[in-house]
C-alpha positions in Angstrom: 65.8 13.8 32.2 65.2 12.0 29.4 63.1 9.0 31.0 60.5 11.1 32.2 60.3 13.0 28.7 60.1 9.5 27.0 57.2 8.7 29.7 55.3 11.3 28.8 55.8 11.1 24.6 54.9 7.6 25.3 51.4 8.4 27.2 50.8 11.2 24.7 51.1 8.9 21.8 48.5 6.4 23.8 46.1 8.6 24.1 46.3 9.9 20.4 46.2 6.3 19.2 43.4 5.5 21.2 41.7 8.6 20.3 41.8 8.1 16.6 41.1 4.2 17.1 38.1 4.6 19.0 35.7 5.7 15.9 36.6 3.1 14.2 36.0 0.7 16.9 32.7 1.9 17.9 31.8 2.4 14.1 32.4 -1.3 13.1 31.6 -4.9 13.5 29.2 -6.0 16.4 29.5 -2.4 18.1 28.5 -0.9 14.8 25.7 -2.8 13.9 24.5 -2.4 17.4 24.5 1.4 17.2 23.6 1.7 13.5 20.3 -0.8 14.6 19.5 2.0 17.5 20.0 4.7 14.8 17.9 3.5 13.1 15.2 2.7 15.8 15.3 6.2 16.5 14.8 8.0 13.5 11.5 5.7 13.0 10.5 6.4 16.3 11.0 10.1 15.3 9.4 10.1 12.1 6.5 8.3 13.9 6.2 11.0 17.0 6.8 14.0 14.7 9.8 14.8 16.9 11.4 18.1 16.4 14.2 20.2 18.4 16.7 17.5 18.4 18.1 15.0 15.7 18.0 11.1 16.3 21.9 11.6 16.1 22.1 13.9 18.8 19.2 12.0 20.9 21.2 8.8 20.6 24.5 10.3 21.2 23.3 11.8 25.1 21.8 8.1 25.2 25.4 6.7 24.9 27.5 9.3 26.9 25.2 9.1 29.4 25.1 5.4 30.4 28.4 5.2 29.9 29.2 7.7 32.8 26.0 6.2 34.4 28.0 2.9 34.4 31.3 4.4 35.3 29.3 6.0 38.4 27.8 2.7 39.6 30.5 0.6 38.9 33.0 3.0 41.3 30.0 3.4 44.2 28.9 -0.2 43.9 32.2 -2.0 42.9 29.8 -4.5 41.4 30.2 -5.3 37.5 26.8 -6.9 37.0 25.3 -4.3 38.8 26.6 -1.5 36.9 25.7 -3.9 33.9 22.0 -4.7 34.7 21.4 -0.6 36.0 22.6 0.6 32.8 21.0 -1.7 30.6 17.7 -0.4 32.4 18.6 3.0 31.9 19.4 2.2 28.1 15.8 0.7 27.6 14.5 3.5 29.2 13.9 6.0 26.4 12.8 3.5 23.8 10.0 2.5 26.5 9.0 5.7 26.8 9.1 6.6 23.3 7.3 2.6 22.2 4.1 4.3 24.8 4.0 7.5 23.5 4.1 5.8 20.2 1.3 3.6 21.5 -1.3 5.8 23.2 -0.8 8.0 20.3 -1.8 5.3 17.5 -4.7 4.2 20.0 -6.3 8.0 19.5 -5.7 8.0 15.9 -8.3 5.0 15.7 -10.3 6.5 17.6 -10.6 9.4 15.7 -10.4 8.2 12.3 -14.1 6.6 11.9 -15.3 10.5 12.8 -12.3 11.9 10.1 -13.3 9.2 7.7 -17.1 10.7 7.9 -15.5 14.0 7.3 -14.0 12.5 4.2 -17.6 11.0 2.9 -18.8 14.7 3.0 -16.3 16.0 1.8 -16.1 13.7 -1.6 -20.1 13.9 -2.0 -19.8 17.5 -2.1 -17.7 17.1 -4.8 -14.1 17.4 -4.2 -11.6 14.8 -5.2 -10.1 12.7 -2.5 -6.5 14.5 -2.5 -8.8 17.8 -2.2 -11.3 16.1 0.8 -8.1 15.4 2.6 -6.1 19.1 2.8 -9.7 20.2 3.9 -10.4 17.8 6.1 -6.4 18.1 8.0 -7.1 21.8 9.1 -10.1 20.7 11.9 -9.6 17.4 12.1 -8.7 16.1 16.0 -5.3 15.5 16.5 -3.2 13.3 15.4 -5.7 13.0 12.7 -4.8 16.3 11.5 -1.1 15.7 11.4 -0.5 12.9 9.6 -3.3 14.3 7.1 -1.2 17.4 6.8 1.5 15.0 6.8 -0.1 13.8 3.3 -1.2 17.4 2.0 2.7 18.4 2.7 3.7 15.3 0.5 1.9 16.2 -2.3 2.6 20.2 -2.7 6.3 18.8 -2.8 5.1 16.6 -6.0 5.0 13.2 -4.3 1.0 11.6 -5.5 -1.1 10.7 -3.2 -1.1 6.7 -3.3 2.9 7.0 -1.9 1.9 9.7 0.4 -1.0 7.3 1.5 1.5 4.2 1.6 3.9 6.4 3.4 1.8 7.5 6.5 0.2 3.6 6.4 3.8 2.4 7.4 4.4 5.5 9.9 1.1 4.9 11.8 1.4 1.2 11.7 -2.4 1.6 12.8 -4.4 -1.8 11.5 -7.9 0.2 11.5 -6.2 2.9 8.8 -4.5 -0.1 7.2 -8.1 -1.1 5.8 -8.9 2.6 5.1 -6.2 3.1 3.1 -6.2 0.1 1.2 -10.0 0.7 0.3 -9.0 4.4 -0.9 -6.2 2.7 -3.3 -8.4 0.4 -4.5 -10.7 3.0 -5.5 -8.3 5.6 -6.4 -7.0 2.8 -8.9 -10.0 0.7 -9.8 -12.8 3.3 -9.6 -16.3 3.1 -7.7 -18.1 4.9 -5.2 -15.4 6.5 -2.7 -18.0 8.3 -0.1 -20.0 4.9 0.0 -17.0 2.9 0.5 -15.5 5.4 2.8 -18.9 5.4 4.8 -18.8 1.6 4.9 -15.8 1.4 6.5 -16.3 4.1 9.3 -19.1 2.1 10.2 -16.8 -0.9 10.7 -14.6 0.9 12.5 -16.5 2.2 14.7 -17.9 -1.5 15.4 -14.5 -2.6 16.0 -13.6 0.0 18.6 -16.8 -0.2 20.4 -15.7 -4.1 20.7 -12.1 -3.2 21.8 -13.5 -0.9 24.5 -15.5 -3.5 25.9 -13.0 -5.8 26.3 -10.5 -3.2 27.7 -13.3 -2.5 30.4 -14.1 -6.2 30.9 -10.2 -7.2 31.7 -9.9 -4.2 33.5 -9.6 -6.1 36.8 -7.0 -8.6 35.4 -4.9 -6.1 34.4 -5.4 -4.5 38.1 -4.1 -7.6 39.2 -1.4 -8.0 36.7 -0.1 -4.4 37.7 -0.2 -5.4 41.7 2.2 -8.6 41.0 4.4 -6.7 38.7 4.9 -4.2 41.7 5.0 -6.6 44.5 8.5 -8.3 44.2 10.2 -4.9 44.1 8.2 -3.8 47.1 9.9 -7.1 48.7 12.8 -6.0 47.3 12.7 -2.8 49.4 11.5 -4.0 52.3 14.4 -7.0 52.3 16.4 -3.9 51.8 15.8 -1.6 54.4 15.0 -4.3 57.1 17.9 -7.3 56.4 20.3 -6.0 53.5 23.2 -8.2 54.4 20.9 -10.9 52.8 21.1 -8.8 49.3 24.7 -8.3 50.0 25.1 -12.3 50.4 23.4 -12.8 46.9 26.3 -10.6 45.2 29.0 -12.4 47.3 29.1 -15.6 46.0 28.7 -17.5 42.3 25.1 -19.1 43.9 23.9 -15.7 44.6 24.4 -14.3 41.1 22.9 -17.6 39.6 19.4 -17.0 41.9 19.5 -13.3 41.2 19.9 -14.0 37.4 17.5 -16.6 37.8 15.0 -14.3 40.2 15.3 -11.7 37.4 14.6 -14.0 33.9 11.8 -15.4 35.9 10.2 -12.4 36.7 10.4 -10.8 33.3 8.9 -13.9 31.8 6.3 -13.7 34.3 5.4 -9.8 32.8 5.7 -11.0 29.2 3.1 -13.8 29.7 1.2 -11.6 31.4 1.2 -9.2 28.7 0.4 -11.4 26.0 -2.8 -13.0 28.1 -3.9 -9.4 28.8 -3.7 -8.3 24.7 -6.7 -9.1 22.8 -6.9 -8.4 19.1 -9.8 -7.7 17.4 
């Protein structure tokens, strides 16, 4: 009687142990600064999207719960460790890819709004109205996201924060090269004096410029990037097919040490193929 009452103080007191231990684990040394680095990842990625109905906290903890039961899952139907490993580390990258192209496409319509908002500015400042003034007019019919990160700027200042940090502040969130220039010629003259609408009509005209440029080159390598999306898709087709037709020869690549070294090898080839790729196919301006 007494055995089986010490068995079960003994698992009880496990379980507490490891229950209290685990936030400290996961809250220090090279788990910690892994999750504090995602934190923070995600609350710029946040700031940047304008995210609202859930916290980076709470968007990074269903991240973490849910590969970890992903893994759990695949590891018990695969009873393959670097499986598991290499599904759930896909899974993982997932959101931050998804929220690095929203990120993207939504920086790429900013410039190529901004020479029209910048014009809107000129106006605006000829007509006599100061530059913090031009901008809380211009932010309520200006295209989006234009109009939110001018807002964005309006919001700033009611709350007593002037407008070169409010300026600096959406600068860094954008992290648009074309409002970059903008902005620095608006300090300049907010700071130095001179002829604002001028300057601001100066550089809409060079913006423009530049994204007439970048759309011609987009259209020109159009067809390389055709081709760069049909390789990137053609080795998982194989993939498949190998699958479906012959998968004892998949199977023999996760049977033996020779197998994992060619997969390994197979997959940090192929990614270094879609890097280079990438980097031939970007052209900056």
């Amino acid at each position: 009687m007494v055995l089986p009452l010490l068995i079960v103080a003994l698992a009880f007191f496990s379980v507490f142990f490891v229950v209290i231990a685990v936030p400290g684990v996961v809250n220090t040394g090279f788990i910690g600064d892994f999750r504090n680095k995602n934190m923070r990842q995600m609350e710029q990625w946040h700031k940047n999207l304008f995210v609202t109905g859930a916290s980076p906290k709470e968007h990074t903890a269903w991240m973490e719960w849910g590969c970890g039961a992903a893994f759990v899952v695949i590891l018990i139907l695969s009873r393959n460790l670097l499986l598991a490993g290499l599904i759930t580390y896909v899974l993982w990258k997932i959101p931050s890819a998804i929220y690095w192209h929203l990120s993207k496409k939504r920086r790429e319509k900013f410039d190529e709004h901004l020479p029209i908002v910048l014009d809107q500015l000129t106006s605006a400042t000829r007509a006599g109205r100061s530059l913090s003034q031009a901008i809380s007019d211009v932010s309520a019919y200006a295209p989006y996201p234009v109009s939110q990160e001018l807002g964005q700027i309006t919001s700033d200042q009611k709350l007593g924060i002037d407008l070169s940090t409010s300026l600096k502040a959406a600068r860094d969130r954008i992290g648009s090269k074309s409002f970059s220039l903008a902005v620095t010629a608006m300090l300049v003259n907010t700071d130095l004096g001179g002829n604002l609408p001028n300057t601001m009509q100066v550089m809409s005209a060079s913006l423009k410029e530049i994204w007439r440029l970048d759309q011609k080159l987009h259209t020109s390598s159009a067809e390389g990037r055709k081709g760069g999306m049909i390789l990137c898709v053609m080795p998982l087709v194989i993939l498949a097919i190998v699958l479906v037709m012959q998968p004892q020869l998949i199977t023999t690549l996760f049977s033996s040490a020779i197998g994992y070294i060619v997969m390994i090898a197979a997959v940090l080839l192929y990614l270094g193929g879609l890097f280079w790729m990438y980097r031939i196919l970007q052209v900056d301006i």
